[in-house]
Backbone of each chain as ProteinMPNN parsed JSONL, in Angstrom:
{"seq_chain_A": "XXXXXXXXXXXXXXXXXXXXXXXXXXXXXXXXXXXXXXXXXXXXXXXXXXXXXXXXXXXXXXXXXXXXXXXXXXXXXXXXXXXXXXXXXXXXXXX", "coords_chain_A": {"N_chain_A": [[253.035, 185.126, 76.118], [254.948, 186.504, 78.645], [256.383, 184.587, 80.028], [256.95, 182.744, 77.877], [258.619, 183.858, 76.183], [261.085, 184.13, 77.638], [261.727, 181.566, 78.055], [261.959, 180.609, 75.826], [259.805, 179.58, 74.158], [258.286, 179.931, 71.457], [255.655, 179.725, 69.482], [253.547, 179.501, 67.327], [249.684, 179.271, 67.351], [248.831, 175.958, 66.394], [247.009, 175.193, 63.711], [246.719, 172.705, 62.388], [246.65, 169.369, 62.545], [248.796, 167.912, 61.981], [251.003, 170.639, 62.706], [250.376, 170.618, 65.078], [251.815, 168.06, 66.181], [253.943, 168.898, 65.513], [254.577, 170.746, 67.718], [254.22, 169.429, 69.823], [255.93, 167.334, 69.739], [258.326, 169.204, 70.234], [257.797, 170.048, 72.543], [257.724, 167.533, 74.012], [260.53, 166.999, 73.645], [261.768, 168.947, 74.55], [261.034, 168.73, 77.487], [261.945, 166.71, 77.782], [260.039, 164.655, 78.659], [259.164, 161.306, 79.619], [257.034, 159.774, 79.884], [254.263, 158.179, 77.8], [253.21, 160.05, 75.479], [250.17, 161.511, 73.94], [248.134, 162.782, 71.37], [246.038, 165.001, 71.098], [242.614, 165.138, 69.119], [242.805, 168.235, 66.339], [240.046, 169.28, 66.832], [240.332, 169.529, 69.823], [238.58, 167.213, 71.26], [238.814, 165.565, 73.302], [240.346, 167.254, 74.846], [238.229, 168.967, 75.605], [236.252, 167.661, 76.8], [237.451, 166.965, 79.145], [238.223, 169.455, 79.966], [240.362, 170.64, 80.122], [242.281, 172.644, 79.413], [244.741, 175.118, 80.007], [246.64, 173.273, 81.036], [245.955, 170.26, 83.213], [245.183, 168.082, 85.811], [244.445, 164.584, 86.139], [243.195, 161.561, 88.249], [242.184, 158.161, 86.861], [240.463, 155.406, 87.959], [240.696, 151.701, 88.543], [238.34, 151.118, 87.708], [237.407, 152.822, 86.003], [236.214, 155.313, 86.76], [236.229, 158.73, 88.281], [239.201, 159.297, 89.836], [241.02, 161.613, 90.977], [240.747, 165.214, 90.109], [241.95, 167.613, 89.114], [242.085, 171.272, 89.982], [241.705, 173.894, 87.951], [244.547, 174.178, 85.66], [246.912, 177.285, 84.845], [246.891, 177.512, 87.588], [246.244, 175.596, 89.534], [247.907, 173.276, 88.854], [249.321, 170.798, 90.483], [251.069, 168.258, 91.419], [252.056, 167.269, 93.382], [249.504, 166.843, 94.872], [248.398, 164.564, 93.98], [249.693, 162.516, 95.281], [248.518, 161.518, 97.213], [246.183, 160.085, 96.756], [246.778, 158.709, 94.312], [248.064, 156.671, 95.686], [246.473, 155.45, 97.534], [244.644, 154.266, 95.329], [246.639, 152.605, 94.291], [247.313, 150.753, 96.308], [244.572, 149.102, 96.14], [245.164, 147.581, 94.704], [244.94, 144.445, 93.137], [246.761, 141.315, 95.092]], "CA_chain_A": [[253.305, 185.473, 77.522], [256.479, 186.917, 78.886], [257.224, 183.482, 80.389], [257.111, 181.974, 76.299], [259.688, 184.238, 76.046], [261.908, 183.646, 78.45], [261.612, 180.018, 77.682], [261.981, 180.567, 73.654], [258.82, 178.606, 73.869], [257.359, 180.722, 71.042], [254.788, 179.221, 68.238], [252.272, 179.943, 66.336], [248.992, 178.237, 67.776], [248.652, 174.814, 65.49], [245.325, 175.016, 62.747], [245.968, 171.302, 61.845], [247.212, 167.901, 63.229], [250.643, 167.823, 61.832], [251.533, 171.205, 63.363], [249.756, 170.267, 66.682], [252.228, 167.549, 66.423], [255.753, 169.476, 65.528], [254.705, 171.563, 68.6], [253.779, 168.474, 70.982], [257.55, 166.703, 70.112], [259.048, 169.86, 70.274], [257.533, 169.65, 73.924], [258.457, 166.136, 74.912], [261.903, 167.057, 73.644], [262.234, 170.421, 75.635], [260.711, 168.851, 79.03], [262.496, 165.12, 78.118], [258.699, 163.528, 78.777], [259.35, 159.987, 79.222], [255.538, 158.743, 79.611], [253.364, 157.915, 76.951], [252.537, 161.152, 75.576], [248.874, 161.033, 72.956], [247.809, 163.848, 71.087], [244.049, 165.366, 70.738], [242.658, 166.076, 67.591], [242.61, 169.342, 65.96], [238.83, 169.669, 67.646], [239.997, 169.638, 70.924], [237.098, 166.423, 71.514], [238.98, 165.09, 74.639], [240.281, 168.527, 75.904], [236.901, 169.973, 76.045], [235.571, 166.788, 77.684], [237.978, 166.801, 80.715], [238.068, 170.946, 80.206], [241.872, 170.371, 80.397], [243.215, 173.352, 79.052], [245.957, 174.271, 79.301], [247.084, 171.834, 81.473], [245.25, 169.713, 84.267], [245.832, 166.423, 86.518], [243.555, 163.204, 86.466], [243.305, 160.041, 88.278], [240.921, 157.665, 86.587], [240.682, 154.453, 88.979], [240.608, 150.243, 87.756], [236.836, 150.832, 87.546], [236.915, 153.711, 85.31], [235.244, 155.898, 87.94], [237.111, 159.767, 88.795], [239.481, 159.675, 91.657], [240.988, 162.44, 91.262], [240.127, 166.044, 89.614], [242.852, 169.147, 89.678], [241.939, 172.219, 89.921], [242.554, 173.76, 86.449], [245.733, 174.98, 85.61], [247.73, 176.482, 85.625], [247.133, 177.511, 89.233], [245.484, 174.331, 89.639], [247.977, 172.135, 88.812], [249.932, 170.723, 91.191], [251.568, 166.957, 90.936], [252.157, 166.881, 94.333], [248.381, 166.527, 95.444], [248.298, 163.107, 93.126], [250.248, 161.215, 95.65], [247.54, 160.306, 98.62], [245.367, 159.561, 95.521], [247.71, 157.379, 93.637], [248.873, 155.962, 96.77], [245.212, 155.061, 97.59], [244.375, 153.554, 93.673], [247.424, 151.572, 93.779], [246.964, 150.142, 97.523], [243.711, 148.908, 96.439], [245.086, 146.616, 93.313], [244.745, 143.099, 93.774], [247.514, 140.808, 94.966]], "C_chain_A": [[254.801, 185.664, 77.719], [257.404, 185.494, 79.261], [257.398, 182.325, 79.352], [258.115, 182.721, 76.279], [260.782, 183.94, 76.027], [262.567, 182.479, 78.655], [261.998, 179.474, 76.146], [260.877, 179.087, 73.994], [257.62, 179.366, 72.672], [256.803, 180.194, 69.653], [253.633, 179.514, 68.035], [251.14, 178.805, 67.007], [248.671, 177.212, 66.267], [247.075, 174.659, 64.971], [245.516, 173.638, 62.046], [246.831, 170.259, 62.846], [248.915, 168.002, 63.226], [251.262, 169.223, 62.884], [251.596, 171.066, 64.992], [251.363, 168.68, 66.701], [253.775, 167.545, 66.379], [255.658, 170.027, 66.915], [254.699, 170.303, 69.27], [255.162, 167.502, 71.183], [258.462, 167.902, 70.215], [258.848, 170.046, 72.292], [257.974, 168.773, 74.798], [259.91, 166.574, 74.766], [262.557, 167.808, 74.554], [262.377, 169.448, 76.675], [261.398, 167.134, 78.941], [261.44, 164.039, 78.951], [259.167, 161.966, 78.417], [257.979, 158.958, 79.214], [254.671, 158.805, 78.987], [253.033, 159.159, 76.579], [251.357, 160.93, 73.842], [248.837, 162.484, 72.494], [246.233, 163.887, 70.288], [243.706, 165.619, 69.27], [242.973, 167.759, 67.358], [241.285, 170.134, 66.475], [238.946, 169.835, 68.837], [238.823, 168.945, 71.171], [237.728, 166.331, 72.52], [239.263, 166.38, 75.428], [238.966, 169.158, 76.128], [235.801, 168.719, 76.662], [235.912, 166.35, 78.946], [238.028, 168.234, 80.846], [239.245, 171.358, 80.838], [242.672, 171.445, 80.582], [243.411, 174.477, 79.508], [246.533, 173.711, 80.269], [245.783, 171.454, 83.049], [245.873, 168.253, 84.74], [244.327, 165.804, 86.772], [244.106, 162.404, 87.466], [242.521, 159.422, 87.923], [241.496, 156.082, 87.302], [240.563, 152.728, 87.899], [238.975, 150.475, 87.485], [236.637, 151.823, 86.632], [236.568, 155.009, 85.609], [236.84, 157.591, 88.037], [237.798, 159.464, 89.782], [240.052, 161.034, 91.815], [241.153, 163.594, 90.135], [240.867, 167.405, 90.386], [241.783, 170.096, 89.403], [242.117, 173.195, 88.564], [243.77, 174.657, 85.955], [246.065, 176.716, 85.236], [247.828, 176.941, 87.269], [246.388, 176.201, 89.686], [246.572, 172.758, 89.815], [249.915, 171.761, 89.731], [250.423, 169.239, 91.978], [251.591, 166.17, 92.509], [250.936, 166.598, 95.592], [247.61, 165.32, 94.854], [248.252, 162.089, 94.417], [249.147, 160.279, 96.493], [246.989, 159.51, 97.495], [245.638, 159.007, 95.089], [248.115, 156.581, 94.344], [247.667, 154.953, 97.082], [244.57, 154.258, 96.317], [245.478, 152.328, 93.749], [247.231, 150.652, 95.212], [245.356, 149.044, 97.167], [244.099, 147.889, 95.217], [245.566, 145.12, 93.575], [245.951, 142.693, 93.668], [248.67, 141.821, 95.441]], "O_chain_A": [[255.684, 185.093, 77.079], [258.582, 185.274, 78.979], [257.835, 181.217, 79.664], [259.036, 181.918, 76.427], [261.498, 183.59, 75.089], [263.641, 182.304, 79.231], [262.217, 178.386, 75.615], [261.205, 177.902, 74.034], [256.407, 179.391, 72.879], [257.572, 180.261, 68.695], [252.793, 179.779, 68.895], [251.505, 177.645, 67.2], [248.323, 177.74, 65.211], [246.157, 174.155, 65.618], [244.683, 173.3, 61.205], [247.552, 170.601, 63.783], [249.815, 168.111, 64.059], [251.971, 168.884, 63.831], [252.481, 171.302, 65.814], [251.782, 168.647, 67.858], [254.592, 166.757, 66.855], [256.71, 169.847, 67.529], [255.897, 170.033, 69.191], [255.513, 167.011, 72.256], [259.632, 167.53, 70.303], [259.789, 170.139, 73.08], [258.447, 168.947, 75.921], [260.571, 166.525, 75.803], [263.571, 167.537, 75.198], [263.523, 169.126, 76.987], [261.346, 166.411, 79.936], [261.74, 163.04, 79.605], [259.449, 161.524, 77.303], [257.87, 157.824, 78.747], [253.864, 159.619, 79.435], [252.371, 159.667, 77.484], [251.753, 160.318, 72.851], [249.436, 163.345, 73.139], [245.626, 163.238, 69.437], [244.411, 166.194, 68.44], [243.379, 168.423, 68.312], [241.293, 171.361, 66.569], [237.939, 170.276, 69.392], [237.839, 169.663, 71.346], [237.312, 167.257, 73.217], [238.64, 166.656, 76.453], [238.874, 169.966, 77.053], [234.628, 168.986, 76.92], [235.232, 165.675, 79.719], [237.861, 168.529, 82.029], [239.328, 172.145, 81.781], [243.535, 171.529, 81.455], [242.399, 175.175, 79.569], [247.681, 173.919, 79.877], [245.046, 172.242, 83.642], [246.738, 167.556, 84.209], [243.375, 166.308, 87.367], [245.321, 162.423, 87.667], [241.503, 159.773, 88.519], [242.656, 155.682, 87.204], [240.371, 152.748, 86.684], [238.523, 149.545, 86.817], [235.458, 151.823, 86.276], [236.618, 155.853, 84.714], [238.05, 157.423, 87.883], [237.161, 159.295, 90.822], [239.625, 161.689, 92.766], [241.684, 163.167, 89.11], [240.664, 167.983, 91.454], [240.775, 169.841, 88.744], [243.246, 172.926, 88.154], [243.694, 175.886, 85.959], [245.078, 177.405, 85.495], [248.79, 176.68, 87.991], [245.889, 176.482, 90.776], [246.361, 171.712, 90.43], [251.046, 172.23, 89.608], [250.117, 169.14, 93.167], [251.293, 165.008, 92.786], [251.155, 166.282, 96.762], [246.437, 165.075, 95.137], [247.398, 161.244, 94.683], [248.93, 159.067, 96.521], [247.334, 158.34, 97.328], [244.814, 158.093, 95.074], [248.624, 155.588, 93.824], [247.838, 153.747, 96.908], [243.778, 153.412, 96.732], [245.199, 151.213, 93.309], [246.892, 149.515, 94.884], [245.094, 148.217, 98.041], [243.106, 147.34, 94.74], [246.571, 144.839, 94.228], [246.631, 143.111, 92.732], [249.85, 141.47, 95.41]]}, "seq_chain_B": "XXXXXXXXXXXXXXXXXXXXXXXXXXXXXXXXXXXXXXXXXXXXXXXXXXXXXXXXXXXXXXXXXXXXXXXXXXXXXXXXXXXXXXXXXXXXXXXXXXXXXXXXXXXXXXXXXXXXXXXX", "coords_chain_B": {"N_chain_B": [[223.858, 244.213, 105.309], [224.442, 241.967, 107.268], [223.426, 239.989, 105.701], [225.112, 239.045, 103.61], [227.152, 236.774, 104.765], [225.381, 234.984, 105.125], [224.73, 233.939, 102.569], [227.23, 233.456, 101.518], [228.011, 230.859, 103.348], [225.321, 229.707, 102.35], [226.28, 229.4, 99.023], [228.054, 228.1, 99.897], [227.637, 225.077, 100.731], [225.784, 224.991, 98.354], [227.828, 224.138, 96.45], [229.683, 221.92, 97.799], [227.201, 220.387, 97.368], [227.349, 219.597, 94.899], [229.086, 219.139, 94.135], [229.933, 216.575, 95.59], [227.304, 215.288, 94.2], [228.8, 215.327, 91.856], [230.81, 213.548, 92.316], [229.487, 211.078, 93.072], [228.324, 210.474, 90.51], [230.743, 209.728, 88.894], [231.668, 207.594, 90.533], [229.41, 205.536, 90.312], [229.517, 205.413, 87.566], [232.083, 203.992, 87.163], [232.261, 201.788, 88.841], [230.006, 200.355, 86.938], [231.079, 200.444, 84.612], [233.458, 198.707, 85.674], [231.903, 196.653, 86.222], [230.712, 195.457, 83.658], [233.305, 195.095, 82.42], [234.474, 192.6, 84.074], [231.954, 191.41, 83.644], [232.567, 190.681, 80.822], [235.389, 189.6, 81.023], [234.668, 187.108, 82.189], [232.955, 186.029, 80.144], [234.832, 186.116, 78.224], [236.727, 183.967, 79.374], [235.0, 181.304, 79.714], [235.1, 180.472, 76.511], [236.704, 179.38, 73.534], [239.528, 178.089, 73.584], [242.002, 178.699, 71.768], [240.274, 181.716, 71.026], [240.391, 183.215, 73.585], [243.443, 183.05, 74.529], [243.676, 184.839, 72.22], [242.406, 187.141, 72.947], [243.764, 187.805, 74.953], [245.88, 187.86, 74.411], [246.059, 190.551, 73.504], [245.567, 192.501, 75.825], [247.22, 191.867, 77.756], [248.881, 191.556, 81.121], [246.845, 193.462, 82.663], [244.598, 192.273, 83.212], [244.548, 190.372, 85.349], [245.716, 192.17, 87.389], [243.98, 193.793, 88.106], [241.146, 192.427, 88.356], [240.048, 189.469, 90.595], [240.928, 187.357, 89.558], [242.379, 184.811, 89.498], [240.635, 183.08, 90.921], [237.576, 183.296, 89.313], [238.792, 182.53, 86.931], [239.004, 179.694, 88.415], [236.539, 178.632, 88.296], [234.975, 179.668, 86.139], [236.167, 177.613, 84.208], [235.799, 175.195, 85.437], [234.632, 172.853, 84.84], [232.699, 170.094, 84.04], [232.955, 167.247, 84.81], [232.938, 165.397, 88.168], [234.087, 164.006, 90.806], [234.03, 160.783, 91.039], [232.865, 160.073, 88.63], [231.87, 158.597, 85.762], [234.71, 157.966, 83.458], [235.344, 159.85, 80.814], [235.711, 157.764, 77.704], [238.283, 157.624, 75.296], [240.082, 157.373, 71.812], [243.11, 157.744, 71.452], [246.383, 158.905, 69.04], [249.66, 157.916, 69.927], [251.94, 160.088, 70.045], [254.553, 159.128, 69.155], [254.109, 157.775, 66.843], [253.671, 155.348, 66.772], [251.313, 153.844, 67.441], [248.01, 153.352, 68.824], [246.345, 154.41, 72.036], [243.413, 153.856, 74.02], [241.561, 154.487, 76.235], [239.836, 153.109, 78.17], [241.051, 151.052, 78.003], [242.476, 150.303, 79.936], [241.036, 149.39, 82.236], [240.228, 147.155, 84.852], [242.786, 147.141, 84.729], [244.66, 148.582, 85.889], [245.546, 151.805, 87.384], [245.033, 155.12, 86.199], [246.698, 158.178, 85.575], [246.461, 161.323, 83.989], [247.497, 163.44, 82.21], [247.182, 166.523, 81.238], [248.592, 168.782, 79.082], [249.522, 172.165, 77.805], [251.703, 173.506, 75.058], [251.961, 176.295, 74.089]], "CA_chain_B": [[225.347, 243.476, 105.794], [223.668, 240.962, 107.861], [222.897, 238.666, 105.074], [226.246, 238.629, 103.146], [227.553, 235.692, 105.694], [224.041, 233.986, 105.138], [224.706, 234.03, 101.108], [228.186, 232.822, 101.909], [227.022, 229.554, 103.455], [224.912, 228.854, 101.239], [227.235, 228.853, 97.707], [229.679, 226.946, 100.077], [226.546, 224.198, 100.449], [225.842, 224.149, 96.923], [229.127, 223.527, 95.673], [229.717, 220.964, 98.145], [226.662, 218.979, 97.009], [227.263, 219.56, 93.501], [230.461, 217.997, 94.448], [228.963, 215.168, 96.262], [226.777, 214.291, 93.146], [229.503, 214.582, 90.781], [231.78, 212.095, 93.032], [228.244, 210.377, 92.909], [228.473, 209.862, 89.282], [231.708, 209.153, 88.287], [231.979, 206.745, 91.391], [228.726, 204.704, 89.81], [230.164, 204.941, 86.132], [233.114, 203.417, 87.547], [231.614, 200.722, 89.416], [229.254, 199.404, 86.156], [232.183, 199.757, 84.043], [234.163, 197.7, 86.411], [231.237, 195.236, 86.329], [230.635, 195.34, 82.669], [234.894, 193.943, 81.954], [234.466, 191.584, 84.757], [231.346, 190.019, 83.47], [233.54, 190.344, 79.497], [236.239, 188.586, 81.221], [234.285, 185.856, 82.821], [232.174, 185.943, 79.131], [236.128, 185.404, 77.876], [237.155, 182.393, 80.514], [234.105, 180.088, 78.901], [235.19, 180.732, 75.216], [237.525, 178.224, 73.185], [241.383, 178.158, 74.228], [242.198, 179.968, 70.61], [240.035, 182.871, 71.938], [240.835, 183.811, 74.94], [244.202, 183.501, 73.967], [243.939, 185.504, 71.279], [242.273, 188.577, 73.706], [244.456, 187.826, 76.104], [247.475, 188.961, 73.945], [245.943, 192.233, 73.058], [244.8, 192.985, 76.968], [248.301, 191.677, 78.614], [248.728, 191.477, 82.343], [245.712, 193.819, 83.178], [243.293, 191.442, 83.753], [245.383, 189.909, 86.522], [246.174, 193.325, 88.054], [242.386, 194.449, 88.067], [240.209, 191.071, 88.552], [239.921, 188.491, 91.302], [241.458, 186.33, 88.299], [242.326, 183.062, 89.968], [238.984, 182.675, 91.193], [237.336, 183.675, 88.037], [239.425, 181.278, 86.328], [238.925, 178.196, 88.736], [234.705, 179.122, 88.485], [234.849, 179.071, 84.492], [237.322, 176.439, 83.632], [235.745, 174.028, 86.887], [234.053, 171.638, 83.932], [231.434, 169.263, 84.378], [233.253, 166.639, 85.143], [232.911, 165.106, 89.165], [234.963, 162.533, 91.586], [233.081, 159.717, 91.014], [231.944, 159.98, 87.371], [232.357, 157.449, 84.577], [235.666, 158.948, 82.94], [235.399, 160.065, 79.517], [236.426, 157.063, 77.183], [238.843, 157.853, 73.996], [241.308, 156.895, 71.715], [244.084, 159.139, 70.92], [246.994, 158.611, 68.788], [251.059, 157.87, 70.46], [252.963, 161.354, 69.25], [255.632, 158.784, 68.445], [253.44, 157.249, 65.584], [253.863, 153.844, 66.981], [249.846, 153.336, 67.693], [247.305, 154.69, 69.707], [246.041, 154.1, 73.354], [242.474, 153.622, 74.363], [241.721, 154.555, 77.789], [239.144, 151.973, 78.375], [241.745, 149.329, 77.917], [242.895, 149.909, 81.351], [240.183, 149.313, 83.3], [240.274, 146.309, 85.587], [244.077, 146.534, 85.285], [245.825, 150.102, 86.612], [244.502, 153.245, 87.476], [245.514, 155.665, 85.174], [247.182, 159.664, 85.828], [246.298, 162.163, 82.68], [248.3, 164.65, 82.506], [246.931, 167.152, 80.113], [248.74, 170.076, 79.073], [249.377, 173.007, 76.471], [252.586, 174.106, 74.759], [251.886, 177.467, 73.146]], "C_chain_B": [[225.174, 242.236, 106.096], [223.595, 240.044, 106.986], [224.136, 238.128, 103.856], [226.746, 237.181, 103.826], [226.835, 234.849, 105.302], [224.416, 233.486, 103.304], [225.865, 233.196, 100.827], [228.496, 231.296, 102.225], [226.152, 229.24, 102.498], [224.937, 228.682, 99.705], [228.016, 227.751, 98.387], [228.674, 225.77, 100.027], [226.293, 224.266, 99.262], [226.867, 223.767, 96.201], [229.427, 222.303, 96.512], [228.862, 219.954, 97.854], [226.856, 218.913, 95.925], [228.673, 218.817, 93.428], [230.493, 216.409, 94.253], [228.149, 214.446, 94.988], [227.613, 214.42, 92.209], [230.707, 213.24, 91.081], [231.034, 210.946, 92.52], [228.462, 209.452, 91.401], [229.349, 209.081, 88.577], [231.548, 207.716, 89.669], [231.101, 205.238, 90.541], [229.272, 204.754, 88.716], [231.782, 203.818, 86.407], [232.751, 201.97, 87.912], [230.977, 199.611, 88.022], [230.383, 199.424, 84.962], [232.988, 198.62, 84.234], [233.438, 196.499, 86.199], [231.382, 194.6, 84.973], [232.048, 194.395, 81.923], [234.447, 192.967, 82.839], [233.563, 190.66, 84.547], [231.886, 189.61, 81.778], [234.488, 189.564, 79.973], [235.715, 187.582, 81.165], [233.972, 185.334, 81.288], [233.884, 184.802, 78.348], [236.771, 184.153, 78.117], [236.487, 181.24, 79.295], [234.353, 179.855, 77.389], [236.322, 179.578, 74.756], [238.95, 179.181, 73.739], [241.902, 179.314, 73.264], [241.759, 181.431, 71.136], [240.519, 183.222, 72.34], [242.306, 183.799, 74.803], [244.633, 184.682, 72.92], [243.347, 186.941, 72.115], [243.184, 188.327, 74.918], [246.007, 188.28, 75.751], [247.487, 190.223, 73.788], [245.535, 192.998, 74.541], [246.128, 193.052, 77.78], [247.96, 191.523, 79.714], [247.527, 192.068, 82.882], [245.255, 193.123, 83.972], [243.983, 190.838, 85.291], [245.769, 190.557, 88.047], [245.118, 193.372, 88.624], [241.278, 193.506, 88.891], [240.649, 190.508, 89.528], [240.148, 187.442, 89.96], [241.329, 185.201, 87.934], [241.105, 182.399, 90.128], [238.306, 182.484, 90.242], [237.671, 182.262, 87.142], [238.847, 179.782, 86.828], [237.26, 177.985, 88.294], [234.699, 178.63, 86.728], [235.052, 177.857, 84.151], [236.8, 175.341, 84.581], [235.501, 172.533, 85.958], [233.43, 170.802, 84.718], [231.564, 167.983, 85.133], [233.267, 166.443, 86.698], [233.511, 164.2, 89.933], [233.996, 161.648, 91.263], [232.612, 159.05, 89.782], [232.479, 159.143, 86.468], [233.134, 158.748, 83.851], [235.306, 158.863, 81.663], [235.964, 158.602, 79.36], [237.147, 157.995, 75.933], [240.091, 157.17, 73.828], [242.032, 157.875, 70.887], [245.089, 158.481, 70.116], [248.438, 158.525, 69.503], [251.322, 158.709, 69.584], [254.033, 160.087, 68.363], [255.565, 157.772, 67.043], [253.449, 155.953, 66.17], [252.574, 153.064, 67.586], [249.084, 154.149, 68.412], [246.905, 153.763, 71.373], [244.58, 154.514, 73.339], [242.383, 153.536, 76.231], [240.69, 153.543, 78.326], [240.062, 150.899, 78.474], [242.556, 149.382, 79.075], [242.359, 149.776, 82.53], [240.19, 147.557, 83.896], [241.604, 145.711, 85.655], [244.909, 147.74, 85.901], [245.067, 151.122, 86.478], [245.596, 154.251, 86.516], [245.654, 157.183, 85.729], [247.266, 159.963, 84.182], [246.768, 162.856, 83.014], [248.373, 165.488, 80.972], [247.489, 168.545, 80.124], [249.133, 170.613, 77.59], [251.197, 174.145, 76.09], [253.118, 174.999, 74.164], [251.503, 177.968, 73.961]], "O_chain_B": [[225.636, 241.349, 105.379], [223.72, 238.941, 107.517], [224.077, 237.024, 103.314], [226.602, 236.303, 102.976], [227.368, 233.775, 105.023], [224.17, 232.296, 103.107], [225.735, 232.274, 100.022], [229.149, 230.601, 101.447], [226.45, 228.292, 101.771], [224.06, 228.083, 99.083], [228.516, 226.774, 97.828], [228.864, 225.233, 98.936], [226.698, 223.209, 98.778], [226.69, 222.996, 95.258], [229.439, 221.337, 95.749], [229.242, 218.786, 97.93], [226.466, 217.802, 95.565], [229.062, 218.005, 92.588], [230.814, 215.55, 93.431], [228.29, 213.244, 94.761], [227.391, 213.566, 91.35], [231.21, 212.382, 90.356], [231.499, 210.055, 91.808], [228.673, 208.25, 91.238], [229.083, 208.109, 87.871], [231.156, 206.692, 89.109], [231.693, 204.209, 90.215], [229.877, 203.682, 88.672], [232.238, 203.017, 85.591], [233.031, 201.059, 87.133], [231.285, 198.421, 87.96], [230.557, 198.358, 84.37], [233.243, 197.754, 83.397], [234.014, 195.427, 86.013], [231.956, 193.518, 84.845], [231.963, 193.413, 81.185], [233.785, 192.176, 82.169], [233.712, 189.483, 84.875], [231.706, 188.457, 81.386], [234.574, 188.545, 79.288], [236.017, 186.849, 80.223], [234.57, 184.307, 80.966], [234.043, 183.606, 78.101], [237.262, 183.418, 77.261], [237.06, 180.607, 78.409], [233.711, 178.897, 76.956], [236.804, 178.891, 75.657], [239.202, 180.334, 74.09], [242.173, 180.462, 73.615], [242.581, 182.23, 71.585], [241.448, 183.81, 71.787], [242.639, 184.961, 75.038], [245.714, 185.269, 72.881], [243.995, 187.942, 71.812], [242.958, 189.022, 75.908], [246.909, 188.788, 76.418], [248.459, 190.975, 73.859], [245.161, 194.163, 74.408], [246.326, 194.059, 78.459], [246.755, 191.307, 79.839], [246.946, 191.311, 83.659], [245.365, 193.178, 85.197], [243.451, 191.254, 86.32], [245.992, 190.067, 89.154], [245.125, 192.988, 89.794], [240.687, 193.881, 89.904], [241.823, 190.819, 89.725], [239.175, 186.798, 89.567], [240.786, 184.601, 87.007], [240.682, 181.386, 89.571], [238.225, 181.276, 90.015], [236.963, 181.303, 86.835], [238.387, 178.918, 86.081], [236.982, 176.843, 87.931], [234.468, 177.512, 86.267], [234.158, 177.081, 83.814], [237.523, 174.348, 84.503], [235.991, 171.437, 86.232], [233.572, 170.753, 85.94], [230.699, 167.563, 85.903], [233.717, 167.517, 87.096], [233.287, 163.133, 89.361], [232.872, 162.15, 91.29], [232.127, 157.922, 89.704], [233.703, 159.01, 86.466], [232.726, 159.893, 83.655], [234.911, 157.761, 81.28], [236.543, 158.056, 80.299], [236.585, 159.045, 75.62], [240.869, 156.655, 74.631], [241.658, 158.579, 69.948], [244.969, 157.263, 70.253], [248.492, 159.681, 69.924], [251.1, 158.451, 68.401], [254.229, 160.151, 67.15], [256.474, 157.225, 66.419], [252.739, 155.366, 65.354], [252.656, 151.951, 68.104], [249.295, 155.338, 68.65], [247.252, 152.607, 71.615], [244.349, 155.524, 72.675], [242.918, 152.83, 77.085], [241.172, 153.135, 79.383], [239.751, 149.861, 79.059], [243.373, 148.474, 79.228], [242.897, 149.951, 83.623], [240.139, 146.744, 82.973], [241.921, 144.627, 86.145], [245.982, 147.445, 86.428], [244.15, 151.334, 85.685], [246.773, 153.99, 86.268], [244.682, 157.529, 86.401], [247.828, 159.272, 83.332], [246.671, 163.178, 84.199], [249.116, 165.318, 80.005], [247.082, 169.403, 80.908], [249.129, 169.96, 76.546], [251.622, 175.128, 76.697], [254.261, 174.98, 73.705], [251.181, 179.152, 73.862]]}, "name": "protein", "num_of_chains": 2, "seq": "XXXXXXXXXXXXXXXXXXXXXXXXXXXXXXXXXXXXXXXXXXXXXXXXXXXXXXXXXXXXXXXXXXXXXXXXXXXXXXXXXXXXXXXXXXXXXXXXXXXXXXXXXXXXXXXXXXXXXXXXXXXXXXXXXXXXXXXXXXXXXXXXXXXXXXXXXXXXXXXXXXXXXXXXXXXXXXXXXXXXXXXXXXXXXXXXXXXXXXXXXXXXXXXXXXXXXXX"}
């Protein structure tokens, strides 16, 4: 895409783990990610079980349970429709 | 003489409908073409990430231009998933090698924000 470009965000899509994982710190490094970042297998098992890609926003609540469920990116995703939702999850934690 | 005029009128009426059904035609070839990409796109949307990536480099902007896109997109991509639903469990590895995380292991202590995305 023109906006890989523009970005020198340009790689080869990753056919095993290790590459999936030069690209994924070459990521945190770019965007200076400071929270926990995990990486999927090579199967895509968890991305194709939240139907993530390429990017999306969760909230999963103390019970496990959905709270909240973006839209899917990337016109979907949008950080700033977290907050009631996170605001609401964390209001509700004991003590 | 008389019927020259009459003969007149009616070439200008057959060329006008012969008109009319060739508008006719191309208009419908147009139309089930149009349908035919739009239900290949949608066909595209549902397909693995690789895929659709991979026709989506050889097609460029088009689709975007042409299609109700966004829509399209949110409709495919919506996944099964529901507010309410027992979240997926898994355990993934920490990029920074230093262990892995289990999303189950935060249940009855913090709600948890995923933030899944793609850097290619």
């Amino acid at each position: 895409m023109q906006s890989n470009i523009k970005e020198h965000v340009i790689f080869r899509n990753p056919t095993t783990s290790q590459e999936r994982q030069d690209v994924a710190n070459s990521c945190v490094r770019k965007l200076h990610i400071k929270i926990p970042a995990l990486l999927d297998g090579i199967d895509n098992r968890v991305e194709q079980q939240y139907t993530a890609w390429p990017d999306r926003l969760f909230i999963i609540g103390r019970d496990g349970l959905m709270k909240y469920k973006s839209e899917p990116g990337p016109f979907g995703f949008d950080p700033k429709k977290l907050k009631p939702v996170l605001q609401d999850a964390i209001s509700r934690l004991p003590g | 003489m008389s019927a020259l005029p009459a003969i007149a009128t009616s070439t200008r009426v057959t060329q006008s409908r012969a008109w009319k059904a060739r508008i006719s035609r191309v208009a419908g070839s147009v139309v089930v073409l149009y349908s035919l990409l739009l239900a290949g796109l949608y066909y595209a949307m549902l397909q693995p990430p690789e895929t659709f990536a991979r026709l989506m480099m050889h097609v460029g902007a088009a689709p975007f231009l042409l299609f109700p896109f966004e829509s399209m997109w949110k409709h495919a991509r919506g996944g099964r998933l529901q507010i309410g639903d027992i979240a997926p469990d898994f355990r993934l590895p920490l990029l920074d090698g230093s262990g892995s995380v289990e999303l189950s292991s935060f249940h009855d202590s913090r709600p948890v924000v995923l933030i899944f995305g793609s850097y290619t």
